[in-house]
Biotite code that builds the C-alpha atoms (Angstrom):
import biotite.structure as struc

atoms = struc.array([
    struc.Atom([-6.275, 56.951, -48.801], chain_id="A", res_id=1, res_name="UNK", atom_name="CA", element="C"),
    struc.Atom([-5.186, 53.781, -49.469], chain_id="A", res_id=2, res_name="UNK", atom_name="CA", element="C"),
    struc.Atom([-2.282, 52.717, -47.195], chain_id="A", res_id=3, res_name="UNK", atom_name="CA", element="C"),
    struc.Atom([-0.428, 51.201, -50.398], chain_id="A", res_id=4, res_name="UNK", atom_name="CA", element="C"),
    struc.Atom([0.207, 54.762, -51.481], chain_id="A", res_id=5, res_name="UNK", atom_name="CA", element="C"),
    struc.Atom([1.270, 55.724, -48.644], chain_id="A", res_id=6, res_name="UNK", atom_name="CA", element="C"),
    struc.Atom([4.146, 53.098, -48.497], chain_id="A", res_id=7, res_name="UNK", atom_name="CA", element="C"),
    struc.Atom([4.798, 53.741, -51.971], chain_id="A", res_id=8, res_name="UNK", atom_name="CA", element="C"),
    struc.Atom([5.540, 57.497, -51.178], chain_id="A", res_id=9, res_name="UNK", atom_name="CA", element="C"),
    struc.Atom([7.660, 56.457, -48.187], chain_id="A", res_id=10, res_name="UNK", atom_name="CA", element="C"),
    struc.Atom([9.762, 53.794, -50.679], chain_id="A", res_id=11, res_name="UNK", atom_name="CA", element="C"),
    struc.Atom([9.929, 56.327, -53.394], chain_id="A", res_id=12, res_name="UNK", atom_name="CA", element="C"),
    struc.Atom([11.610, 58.863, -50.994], chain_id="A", res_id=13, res_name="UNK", atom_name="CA", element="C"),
    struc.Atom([14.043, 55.973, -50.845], chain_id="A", res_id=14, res_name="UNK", atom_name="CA", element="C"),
    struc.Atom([13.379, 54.835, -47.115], chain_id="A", res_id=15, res_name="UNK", atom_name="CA", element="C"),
    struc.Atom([13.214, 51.123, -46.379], chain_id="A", res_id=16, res_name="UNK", atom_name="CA", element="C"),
    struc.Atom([10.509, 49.287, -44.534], chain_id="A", res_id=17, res_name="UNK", atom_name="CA", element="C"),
    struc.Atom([11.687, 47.375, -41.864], chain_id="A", res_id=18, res_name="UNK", atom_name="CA", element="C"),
    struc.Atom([8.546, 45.480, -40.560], chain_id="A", res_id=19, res_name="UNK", atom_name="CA", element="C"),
    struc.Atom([5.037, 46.514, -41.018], chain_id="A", res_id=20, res_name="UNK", atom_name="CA", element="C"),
    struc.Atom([1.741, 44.628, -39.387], chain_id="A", res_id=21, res_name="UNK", atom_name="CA", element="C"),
    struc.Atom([-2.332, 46.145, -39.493], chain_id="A", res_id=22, res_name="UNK", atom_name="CA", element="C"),
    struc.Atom([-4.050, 45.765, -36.596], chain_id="A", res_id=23, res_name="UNK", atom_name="CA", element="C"),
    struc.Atom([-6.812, 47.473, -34.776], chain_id="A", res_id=24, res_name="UNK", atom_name="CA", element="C"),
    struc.Atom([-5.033, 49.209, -32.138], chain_id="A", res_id=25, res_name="UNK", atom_name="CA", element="C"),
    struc.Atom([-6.270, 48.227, -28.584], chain_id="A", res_id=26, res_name="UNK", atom_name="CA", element="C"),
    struc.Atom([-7.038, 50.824, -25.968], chain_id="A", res_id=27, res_name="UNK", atom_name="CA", element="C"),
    struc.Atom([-4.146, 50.581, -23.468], chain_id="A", res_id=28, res_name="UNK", atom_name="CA", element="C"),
    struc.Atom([-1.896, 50.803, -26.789], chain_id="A", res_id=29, res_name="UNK", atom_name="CA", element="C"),
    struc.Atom([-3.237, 54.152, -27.886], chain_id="A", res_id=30, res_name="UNK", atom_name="CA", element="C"),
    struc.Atom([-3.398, 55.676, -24.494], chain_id="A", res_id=31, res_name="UNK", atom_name="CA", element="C"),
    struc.Atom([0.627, 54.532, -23.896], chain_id="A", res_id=32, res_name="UNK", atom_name="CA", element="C"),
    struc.Atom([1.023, 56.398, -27.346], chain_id="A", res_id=33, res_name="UNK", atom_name="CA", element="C"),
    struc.Atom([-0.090, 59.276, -26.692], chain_id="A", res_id=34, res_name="UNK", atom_name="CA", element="C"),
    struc.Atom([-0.170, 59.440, -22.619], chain_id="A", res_id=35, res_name="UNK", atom_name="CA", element="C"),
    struc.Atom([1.356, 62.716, -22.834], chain_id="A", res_id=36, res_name="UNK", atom_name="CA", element="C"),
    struc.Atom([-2.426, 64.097, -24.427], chain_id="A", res_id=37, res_name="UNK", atom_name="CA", element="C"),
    struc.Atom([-4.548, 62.342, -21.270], chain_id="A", res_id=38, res_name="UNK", atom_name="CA", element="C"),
    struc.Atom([-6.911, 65.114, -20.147], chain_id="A", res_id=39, res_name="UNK", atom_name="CA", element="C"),
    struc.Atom([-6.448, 67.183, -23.324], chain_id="A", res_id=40, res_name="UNK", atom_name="CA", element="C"),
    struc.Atom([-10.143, 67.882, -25.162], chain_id="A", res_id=41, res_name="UNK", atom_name="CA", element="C"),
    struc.Atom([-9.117, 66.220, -28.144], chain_id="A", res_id=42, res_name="UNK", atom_name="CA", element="C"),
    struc.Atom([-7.103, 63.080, -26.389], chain_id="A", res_id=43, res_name="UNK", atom_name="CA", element="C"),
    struc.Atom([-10.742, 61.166, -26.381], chain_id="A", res_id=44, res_name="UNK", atom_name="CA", element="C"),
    struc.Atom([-11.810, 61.691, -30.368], chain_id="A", res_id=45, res_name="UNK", atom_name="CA", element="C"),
    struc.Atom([-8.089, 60.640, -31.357], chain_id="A", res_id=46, res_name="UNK", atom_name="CA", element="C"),
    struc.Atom([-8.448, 57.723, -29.087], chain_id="A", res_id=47, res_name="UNK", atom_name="CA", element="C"),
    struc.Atom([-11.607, 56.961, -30.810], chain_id="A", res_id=48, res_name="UNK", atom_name="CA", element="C"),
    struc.Atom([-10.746, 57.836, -34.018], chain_id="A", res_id=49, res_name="UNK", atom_name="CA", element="C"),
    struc.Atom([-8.144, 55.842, -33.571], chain_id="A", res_id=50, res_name="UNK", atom_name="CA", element="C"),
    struc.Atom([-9.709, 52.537, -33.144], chain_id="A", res_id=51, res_name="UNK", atom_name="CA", element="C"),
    struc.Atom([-12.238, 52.870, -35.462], chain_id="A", res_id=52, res_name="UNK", atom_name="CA", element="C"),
    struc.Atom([-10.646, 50.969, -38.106], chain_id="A", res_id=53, res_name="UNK", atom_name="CA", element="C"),
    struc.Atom([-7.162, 49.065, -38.895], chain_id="A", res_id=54, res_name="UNK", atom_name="CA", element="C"),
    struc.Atom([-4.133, 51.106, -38.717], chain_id="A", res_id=55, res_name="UNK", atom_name="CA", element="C"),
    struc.Atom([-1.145, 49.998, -40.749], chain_id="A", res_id=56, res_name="UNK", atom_name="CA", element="C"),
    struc.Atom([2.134, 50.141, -38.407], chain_id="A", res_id=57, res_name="UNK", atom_name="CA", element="C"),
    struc.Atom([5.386, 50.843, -40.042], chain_id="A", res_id=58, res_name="UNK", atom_name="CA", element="C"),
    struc.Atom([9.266, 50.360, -38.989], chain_id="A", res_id=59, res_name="UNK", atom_name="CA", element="C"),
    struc.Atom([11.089, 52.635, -41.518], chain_id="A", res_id=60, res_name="UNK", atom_name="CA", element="C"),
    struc.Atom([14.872, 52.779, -41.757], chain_id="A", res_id=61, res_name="UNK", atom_name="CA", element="C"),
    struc.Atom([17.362, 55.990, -43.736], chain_id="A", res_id=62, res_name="UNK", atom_name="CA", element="C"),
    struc.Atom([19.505, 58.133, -42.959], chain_id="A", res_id=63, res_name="UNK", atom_name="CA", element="C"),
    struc.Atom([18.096, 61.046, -41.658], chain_id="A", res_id=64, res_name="UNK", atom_name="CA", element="C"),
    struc.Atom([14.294, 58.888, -41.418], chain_id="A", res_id=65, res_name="UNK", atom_name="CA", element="C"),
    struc.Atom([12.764, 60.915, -38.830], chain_id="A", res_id=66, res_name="UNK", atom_name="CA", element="C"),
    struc.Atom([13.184, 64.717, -40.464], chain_id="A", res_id=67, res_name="UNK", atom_name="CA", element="C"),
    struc.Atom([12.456, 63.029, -43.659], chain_id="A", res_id=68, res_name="UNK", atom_name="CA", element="C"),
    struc.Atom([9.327, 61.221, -42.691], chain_id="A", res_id=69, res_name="UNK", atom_name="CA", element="C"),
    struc.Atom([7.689, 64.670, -40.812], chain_id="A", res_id=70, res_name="UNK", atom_name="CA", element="C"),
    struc.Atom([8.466, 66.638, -44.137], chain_id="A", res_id=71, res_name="UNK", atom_name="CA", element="C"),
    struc.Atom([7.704, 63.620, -46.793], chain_id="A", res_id=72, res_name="UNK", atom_name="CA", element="C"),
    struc.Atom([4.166, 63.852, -44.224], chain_id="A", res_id=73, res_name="UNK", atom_name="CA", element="C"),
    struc.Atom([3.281, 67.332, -43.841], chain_id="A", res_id=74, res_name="UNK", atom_name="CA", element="C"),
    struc.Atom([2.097, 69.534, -41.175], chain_id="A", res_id=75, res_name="UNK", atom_name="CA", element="C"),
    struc.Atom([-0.254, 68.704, -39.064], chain_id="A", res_id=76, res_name="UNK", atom_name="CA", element="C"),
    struc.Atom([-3.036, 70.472, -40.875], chain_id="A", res_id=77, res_name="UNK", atom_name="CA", element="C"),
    struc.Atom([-4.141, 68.937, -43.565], chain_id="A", res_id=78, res_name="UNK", atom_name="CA", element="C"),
    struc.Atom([-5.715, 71.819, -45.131], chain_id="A", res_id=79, res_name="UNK", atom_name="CA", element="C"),
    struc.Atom([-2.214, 74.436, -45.086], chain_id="A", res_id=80, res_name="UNK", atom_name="CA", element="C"),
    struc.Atom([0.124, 70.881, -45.531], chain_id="A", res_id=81, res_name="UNK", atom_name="CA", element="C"),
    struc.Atom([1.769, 71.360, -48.499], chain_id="A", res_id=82, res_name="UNK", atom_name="CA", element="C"),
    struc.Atom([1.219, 69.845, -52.072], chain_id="A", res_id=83, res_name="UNK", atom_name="CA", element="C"),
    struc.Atom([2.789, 66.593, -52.641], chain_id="A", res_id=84, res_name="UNK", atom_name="CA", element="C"),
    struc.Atom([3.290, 65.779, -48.909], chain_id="A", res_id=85, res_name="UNK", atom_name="CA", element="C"),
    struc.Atom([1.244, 63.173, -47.663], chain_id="A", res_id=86, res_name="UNK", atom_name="CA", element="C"),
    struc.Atom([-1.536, 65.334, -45.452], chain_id="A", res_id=87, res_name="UNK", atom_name="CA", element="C"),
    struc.Atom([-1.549, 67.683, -48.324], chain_id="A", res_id=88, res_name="UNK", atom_name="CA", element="C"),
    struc.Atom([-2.383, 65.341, -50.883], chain_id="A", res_id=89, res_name="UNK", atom_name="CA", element="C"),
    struc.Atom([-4.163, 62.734, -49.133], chain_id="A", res_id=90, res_name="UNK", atom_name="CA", element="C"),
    struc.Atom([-5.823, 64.598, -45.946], chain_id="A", res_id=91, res_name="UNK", atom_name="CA", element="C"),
    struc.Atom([-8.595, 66.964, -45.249], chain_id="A", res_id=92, res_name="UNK", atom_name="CA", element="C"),
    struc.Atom([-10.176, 68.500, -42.444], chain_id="A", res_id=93, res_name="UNK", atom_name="CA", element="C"),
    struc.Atom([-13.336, 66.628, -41.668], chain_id="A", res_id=94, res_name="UNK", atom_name="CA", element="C"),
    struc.Atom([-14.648, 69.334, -39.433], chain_id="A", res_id=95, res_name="UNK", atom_name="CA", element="C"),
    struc.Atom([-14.480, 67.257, -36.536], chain_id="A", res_id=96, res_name="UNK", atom_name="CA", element="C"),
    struc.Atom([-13.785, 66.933, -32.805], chain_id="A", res_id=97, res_name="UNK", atom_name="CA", element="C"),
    struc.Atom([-10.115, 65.780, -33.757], chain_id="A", res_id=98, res_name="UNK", atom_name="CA", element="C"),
    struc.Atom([-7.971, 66.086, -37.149], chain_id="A", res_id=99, res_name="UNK", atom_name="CA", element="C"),
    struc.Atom([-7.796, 62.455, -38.538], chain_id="A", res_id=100, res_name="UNK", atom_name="CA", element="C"),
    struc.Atom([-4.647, 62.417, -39.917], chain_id="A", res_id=101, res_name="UNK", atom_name="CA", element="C"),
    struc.Atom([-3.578, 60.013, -42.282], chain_id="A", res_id=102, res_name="UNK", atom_name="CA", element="C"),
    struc.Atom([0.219, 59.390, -40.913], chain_id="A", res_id=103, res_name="UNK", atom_name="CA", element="C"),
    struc.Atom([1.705, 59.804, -37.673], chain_id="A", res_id=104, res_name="UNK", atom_name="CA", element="C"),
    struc.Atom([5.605, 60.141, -37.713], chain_id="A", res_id=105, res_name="UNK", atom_name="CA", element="C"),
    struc.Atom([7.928, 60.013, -34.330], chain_id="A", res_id=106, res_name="UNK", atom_name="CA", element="C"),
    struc.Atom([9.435, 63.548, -33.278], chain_id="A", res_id=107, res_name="UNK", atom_name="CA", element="C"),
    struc.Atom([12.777, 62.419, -32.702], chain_id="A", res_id=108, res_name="UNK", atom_name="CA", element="C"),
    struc.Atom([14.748, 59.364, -31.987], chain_id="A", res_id=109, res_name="UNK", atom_name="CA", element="C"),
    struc.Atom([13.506, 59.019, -28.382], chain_id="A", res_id=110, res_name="UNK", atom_name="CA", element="C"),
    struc.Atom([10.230, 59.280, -29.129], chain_id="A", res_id=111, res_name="UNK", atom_name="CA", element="C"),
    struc.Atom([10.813, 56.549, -31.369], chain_id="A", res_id=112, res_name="UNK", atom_name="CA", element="C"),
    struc.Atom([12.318, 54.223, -29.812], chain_id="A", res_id=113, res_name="UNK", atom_name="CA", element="C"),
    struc.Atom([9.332, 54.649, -27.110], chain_id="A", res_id=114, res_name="UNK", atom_name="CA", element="C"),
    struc.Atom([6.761, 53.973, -29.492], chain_id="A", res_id=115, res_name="UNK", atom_name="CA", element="C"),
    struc.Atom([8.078, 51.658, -31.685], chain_id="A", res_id=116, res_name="UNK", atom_name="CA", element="C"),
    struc.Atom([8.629, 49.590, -28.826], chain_id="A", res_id=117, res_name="UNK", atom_name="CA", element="C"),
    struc.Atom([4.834, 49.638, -27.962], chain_id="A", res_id=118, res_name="UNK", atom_name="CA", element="C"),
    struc.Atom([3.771, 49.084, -31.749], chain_id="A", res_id=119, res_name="UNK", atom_name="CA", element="C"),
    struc.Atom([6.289, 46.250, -32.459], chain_id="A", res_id=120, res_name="UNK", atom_name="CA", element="C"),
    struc.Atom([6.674, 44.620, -28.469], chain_id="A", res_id=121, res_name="UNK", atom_name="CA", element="C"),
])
């Protein structure tokens, strides 16, 4: 999916984006995003997934962002995510290694503040 729709759904839902930059994530990045994976069968697919195109970084600001982002995005499953969420509408499962999901949303504001700080240093 395009990332404009994407940031359209996120707008729509009436969120506002703070700062946004595409990049193709470098290795130390990813594994500092998701150190708590290391040694977890899938934690080397997502890595390469991962890098094997541009990903489209986004600061998004609301009240109640975080909750609102995870259910505007769907579970994790693309294939049970429901209907107009993001992974419902947008995702699939590829039948690979790793799912290849389309959004990633912080778990809470802690975890945000963590990663934001490595995607916007």
């Amino acid at each position: 999916a395009a990332p404009g729709e994407i940031l359209r759904r996120i707008e729509a839902k009436g969120y506002e984006i703070v700062d946004l930059k595409m990049l193709t994530a470098p290795r130390d990045l990813l594994d500092a995003h998701y150190e708590e994976h290391q040694g977890k069968p899938f934690f080397e697919p997502l890595v390469e997934f991962m890098q094997s195109g541009p990903v489209v970084a986004v600061r998004v600001a609301g009240n109640g962002v975080i909750a609102g982002f995870r259910s505007l995005a769907g579970t994790t499953d693309p294939t049970s995510a429901a209907p107009g969420t993001i992974r419902g509408d947008l995702g699939r499962d590829w039948g690979l290694k790793v799912q290849q999901n389309l959004v990633h949303g912080s778990d809470s504001t802690e975890s945000a503040a963590r990663e934001l700080g490595l995607w916007f240093a």
